[in-house]
Structure formats: C-alpha cells, structure tokens
C-alpha positions as CSV (number, residue, x, y, z in Angstrom):
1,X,10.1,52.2,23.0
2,X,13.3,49.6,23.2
3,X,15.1,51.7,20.4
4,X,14.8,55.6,20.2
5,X,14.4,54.3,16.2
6,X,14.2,51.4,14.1
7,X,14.9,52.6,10.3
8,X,18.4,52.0,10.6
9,X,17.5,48.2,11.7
10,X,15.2,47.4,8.6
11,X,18.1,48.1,6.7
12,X,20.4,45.3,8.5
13,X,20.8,41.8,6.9
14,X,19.6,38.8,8.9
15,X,23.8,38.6,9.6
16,X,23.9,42.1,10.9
17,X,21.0,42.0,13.0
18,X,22.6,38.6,14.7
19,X,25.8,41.0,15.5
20,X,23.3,43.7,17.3
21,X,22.3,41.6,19.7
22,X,22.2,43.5,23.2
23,X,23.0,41.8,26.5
24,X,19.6,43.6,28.5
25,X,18.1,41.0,30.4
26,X,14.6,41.9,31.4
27,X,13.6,40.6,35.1
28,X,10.7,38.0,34.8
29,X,7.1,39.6,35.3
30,X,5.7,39.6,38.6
31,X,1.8,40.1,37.1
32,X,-0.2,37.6,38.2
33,X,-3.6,38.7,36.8
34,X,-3.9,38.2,33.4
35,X,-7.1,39.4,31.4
36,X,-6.2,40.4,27.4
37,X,-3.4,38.2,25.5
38,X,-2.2,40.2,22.4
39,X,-0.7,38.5,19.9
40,X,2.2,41.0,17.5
41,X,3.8,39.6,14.3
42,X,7.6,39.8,15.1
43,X,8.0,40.8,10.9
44,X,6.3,44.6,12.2
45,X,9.3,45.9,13.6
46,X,7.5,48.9,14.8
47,X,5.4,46.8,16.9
48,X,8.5,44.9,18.1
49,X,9.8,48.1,19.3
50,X,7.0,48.8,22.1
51,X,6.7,45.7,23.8
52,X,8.3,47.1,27.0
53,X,4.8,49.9,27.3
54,X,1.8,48.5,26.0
55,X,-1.4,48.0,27.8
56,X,-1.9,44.3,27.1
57,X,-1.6,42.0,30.4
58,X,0.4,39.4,28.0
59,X,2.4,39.7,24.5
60,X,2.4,36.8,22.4
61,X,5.5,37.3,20.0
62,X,3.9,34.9,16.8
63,X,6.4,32.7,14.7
64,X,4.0,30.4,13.8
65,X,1.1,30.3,11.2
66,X,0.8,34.3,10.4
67,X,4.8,34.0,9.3
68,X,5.4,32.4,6.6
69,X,8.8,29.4,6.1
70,X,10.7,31.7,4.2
71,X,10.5,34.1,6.7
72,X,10.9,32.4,10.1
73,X,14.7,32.8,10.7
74,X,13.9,36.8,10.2
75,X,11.0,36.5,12.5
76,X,12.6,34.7,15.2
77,X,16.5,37.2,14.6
78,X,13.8,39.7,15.3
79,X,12.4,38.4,18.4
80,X,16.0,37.5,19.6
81,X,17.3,41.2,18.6
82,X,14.5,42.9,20.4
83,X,14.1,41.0,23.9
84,X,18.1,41.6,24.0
85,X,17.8,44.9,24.2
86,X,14.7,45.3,26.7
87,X,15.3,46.1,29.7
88,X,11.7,46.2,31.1
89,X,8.1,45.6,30.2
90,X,4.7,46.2,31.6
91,X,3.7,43.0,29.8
92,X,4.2,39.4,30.4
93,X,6.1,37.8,27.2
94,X,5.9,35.0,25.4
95,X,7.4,33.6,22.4
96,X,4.4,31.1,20.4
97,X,7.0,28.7,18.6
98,X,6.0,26.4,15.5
99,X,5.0,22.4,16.5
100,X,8.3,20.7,18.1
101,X,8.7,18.5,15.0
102,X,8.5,21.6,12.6
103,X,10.8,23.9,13.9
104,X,9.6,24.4,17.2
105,X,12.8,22.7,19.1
106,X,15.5,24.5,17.7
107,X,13.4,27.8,18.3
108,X,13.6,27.2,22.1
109,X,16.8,26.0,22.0
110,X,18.0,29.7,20.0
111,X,15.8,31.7,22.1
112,X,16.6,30.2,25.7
113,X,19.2,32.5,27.0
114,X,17.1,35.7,26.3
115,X,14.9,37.1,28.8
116,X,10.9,36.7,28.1
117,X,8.5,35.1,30.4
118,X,7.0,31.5,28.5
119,X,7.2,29.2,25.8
120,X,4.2,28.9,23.8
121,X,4.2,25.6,21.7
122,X,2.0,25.5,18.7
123,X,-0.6,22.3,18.0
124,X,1.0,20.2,21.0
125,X,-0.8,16.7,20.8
126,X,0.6,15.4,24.0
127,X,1.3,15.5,27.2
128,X,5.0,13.8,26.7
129,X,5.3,17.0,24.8
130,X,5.0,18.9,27.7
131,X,7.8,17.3,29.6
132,X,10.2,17.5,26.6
133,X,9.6,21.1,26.4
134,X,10.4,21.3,30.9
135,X,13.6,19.4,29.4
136,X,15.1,21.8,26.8
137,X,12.9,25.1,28.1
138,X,15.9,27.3,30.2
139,X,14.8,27.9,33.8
140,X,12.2,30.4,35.0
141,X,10.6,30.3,32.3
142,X,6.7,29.1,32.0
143,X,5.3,26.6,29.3
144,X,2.0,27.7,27.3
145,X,0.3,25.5,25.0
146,X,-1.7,26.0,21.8
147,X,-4.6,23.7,22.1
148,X,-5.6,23.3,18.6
149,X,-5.6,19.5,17.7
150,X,-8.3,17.1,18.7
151,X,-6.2,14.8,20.2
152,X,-4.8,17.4,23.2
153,X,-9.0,18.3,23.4
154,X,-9.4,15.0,24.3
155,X,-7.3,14.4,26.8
156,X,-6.1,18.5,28.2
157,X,-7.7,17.3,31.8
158,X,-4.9,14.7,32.2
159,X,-2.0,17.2,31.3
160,X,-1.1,18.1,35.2
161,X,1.8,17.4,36.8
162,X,4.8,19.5,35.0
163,X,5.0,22.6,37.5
164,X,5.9,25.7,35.1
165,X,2.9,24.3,32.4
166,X,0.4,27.0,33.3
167,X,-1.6,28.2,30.5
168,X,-3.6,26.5,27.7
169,X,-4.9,28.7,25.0
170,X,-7.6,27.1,22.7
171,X,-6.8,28.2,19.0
172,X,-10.9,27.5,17.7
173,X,-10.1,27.6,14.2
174,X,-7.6,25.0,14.2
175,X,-9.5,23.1,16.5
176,X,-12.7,22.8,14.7
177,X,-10.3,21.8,11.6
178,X,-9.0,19.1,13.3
179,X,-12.3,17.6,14.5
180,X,-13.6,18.0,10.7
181,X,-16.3,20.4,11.9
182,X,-16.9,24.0,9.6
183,X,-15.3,27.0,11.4
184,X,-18.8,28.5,10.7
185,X,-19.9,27.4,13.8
186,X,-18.0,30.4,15.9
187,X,-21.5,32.4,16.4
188,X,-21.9,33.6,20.1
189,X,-25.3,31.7,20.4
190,X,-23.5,28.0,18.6
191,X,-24.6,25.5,21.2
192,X,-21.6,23.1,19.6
193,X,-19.6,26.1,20.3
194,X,-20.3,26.2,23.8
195,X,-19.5,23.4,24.5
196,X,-16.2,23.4,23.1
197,X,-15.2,26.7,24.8
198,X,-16.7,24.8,28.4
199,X,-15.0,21.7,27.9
200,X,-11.5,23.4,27.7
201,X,-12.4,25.1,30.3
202,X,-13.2,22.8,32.6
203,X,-10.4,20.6,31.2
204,X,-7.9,23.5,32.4
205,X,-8.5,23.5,35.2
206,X,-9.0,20.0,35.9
207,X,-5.1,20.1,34.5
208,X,-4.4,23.1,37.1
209,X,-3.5,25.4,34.3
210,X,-5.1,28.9,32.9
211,X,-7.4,28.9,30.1
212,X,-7.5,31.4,27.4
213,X,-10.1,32.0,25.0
214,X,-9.7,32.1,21.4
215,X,-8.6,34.9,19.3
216,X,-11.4,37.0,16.8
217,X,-10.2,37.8,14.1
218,X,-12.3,40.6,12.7
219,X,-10.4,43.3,14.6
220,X,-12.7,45.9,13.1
221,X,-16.1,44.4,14.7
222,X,-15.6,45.6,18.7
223,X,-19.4,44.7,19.4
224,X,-19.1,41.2,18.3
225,X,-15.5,40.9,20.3
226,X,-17.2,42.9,23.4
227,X,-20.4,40.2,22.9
228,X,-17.6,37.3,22.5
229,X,-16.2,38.8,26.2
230,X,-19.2,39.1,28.0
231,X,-20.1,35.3,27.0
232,X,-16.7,34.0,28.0
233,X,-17.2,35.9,31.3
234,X,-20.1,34.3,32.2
235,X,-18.5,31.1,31.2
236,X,-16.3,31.6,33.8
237,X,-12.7,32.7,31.7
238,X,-10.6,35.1,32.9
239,X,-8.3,36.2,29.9
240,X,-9.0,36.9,26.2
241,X,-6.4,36.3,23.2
242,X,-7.1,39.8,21.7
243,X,-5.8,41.5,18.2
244,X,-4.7,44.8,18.3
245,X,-4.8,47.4,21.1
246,X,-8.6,47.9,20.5
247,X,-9.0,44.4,21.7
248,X,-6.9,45.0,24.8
249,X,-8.6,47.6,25.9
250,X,-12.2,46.2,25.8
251,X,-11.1,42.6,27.2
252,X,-9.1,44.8,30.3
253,X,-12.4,46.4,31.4
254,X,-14.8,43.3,30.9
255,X,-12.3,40.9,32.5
256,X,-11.7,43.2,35.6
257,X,-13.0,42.8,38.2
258,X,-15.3,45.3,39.5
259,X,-15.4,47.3,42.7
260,X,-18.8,46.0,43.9
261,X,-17.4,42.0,43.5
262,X,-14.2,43.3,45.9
263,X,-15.8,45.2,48.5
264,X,-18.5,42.0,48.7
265,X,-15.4,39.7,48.9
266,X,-13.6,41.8,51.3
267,X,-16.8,42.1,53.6
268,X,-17.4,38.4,53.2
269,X,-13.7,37.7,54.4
270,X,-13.8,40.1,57.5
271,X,-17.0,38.8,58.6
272,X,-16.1,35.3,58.4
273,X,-13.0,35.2,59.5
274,X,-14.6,37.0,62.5
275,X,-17.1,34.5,63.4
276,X,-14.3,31.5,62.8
277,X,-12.6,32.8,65.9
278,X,-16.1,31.9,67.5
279,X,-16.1,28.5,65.6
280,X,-19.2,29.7,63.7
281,X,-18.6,28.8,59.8
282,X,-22.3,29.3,59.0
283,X,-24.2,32.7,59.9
284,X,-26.8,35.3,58.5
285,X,-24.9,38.3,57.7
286,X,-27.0,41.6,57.7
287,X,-25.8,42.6,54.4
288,X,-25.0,39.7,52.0
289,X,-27.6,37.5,54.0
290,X,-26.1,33.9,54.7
291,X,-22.5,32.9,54.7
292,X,-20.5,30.1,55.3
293,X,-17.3,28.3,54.2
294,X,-18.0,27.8,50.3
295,X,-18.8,31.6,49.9
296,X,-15.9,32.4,52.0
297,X,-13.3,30.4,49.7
298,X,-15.3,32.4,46.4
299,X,-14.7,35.6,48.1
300,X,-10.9,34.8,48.2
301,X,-11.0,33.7,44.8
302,X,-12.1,37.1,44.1
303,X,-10.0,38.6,45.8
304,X,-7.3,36.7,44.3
305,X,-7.9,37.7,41.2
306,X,-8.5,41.9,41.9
C-alpha cells in the first residue's frame, strides 16, 4: 500500500490534498508482456492506495466516462496525490484522460511531471491527435488511445509513425454507438462482432501498435469473460481490459503463454539456428517434423512474448 492509511485523506479538501503532494518518483516499468489491463476509478481511494502491489499487468487510472464533471478535478487531485507518493509498482500505469477538446489537454498538461507510464486519450478521432498529444505529453512517457469513434475505426491502420504511440484499446460499446449499430450485438458467436474485434486487430498492427480487447462489464459472469478470453486468444490478442481482480486473474492465465508453446519455440530456435550454420533454412526435424524460416521467426515471436 502507498499509505500505511487513507481515512485521514478522505477527510482533506480538494485544497489540502493539492498541499500533500509527495515528491516519489516511481522509475518507468520495465514489463514488456502485457496480458490483463485493469481499469480503477481514481474516486475509490482505497483502490488508489494499492496500485504499487496488484496483480494486473497494466492499471488504467479512469477520469473519463465512469467519473462524472463535477467530480473530475477530485478524480484527477487524486491521481496526482497518489502517483506522488509511489515509489514503485508491479503494474504498468496509465492515466485514461477525457477527449483533448473536453478536458483532456489540461489533464496532461497537470499530470506530466508525475511519474506513471502512458497517456490514455479518450474517443481520439485522428491521427493529428496523436502527434499533438507527442507535443504536450512529458518525455518517457507512452501514448494509448481509446478507439471508440468510427472515424479512428476507419482509418487506425494509417496511425503509424509517432514512436511512443503503442497501444490501441477498442472501447466496443462506444464503438458500436458511433457506427449506429445496437450494443446487443457483443455475443461471443456475433459474426458483426467478429469482425469488428479482427479489423482492429489487424489495423494495430498494420499501425505497429498493441491491441487491446474491450472491457466486460458484467464483472460477476467469469464464464462469459473466461469464453470472451478464449475467443480473443484465438483471434490472435494478447491483452484483455479486465474489471476487477477476478478479471486479472483469469485473463493472466489464458493470455500466458504456456510451457508446451516455449519449449516448442525454444527447440525450434536451437534446431534452426543449428542447421543455418550449415546454410540449411528448410529441414525435417524429428520432433516438430518440418522447419524452415517462417516457423523459425513464429517461434521467436513466442518466445518474445514468454
């Protein structure tokens, strides 16, 4: 926990909490791997308080459509308070600000000399956005977007070309708003669905930047979130927005990868690398039967991502 106790916090006027601010300056996250994105309202100061030991890969800190206007400044003291008095966390963090035209700018500008890992800018429409953001953003620190209107859908795959934008995380809801479809559609089995989930996907990546699936919001339901994993998986995604520590914990195992996938990677790697020295790039191997240079650059993918 950040501090031994919170109570005498809750009692502190938005004023007082601005004079508490700590001068802790957490170093920036070395994780690369990323599998479960929680997401903690920064009004829940008791979830505040143990961002530096949670079990999450990454920690979205929220200030935009769970909190409501009259409660952003608090929210965003909060966030402000809190990061200035970490001094480490298991967790790469990220701040999800409101749209740049509705608060979003002066949030960055408030929160760039505390220590977090990314940016997260709500409903972004643009990719000039993106480079405004690179221009007020501090250094070190990553930009994330929140893909959520119809017009960044259409046109994610040509976002490339700021270095520190790294991660797009599809917000469904919104998304299917935007293009006037029902958010009834978010069944497991939705063809329409599908093909929204593979088109960011593929978009991503196409842009050079991490995808994230959507958030589910019935916390309660693990089987349908667990289901939701399994098909995201196979989709070929390699981190989950998740709600709640129940979340975490089933998008961490699914999204791992297992030991059978490493030692086959590792094999693959040895072998090959092997036979290279022989300039042989294409051989039957006695256990994984043939190999050449495409499965060698998937087993390092793999092992990348172990």
């Amino acid at each position: 926990m950040i501090f031994k106790e919170i109570g005498f916090i809750e009692e502190l006027s938005l004023e007082e909490r601005l004079k508490q601010f700590g001068k802790e300056r957490k170093i920036p996250c070395s994780k690369k791997i990323f599998r479960s994105n929680m997401m903690l309202n920064p009004l829940r100061l008791k979830h505040l308080n143990r961002i530096d030991n949670l079990d999450a890969d990454m920690i979205t800190l929220n200030l935009e459509d769970a909190i409501a206007p009259a409660r952003k400044r608090e929210a965003l003291v909060n966030i402000a308070l809190f990061l200035s008095h970490l001094k480490e966390s298991n967790s790469f963090i990220i701040v999800r600000t409101n749209p740049l035209d509705e608060g979003g700018r002066e949030e960055i500008k408030f929160l760039n000399d505390f220590a977090f890992d990314a940016v997260r800018v709500a409903k972004v429409k643009s990719f000039d956005e993106i480079v405004e953001i690179d221009k007020i953003l501090s250094p070190n620190k990553e930009i994330h977007i929140s893909l959520e209107t119809k017009e960044a859908f259409n046109s994610l795959n040509s976002f490339g070309g700021v270095e520190r934008f790294t991660t797009a995380n599809i917000g469904i809801l919104d998304l299917l708003t935007s293009l006037g479809l029902p958010q009834s559609l978010v069944e497991e089995d939705n063809p329409t669905i599908h093909y929204i989930l593979s088109k960011f996907l593929i978009d991503s990546k196409m842009a050079g930047v991490n995808p994230i699936s959507f958030m589910f919001q019935e916390y309660k339901d693990t089987k349908r979130f667990e289901a939701w994993c399994r098909v995201e998986k196979k989709m070929g995604f390699t981190t989950k927005a998740c709600m709640g520590p129940l979340q975490v914990e089933i998008a961490n195992k699914i999204f791992s990868v297992d030991n059978e996938a490493y030692i086959r990677a590792k094999h693959i790697k040895t072998v090959f690398e092997n036979s290279a020295k022989n300039n042989e790039n294409g051989f039957m191997d006695v256990k994984y039967g043939f190999i050449d240079e495409p499965i060698y650059r998937d087993a390092l993918l793999v092992l990348e991502n172990f």
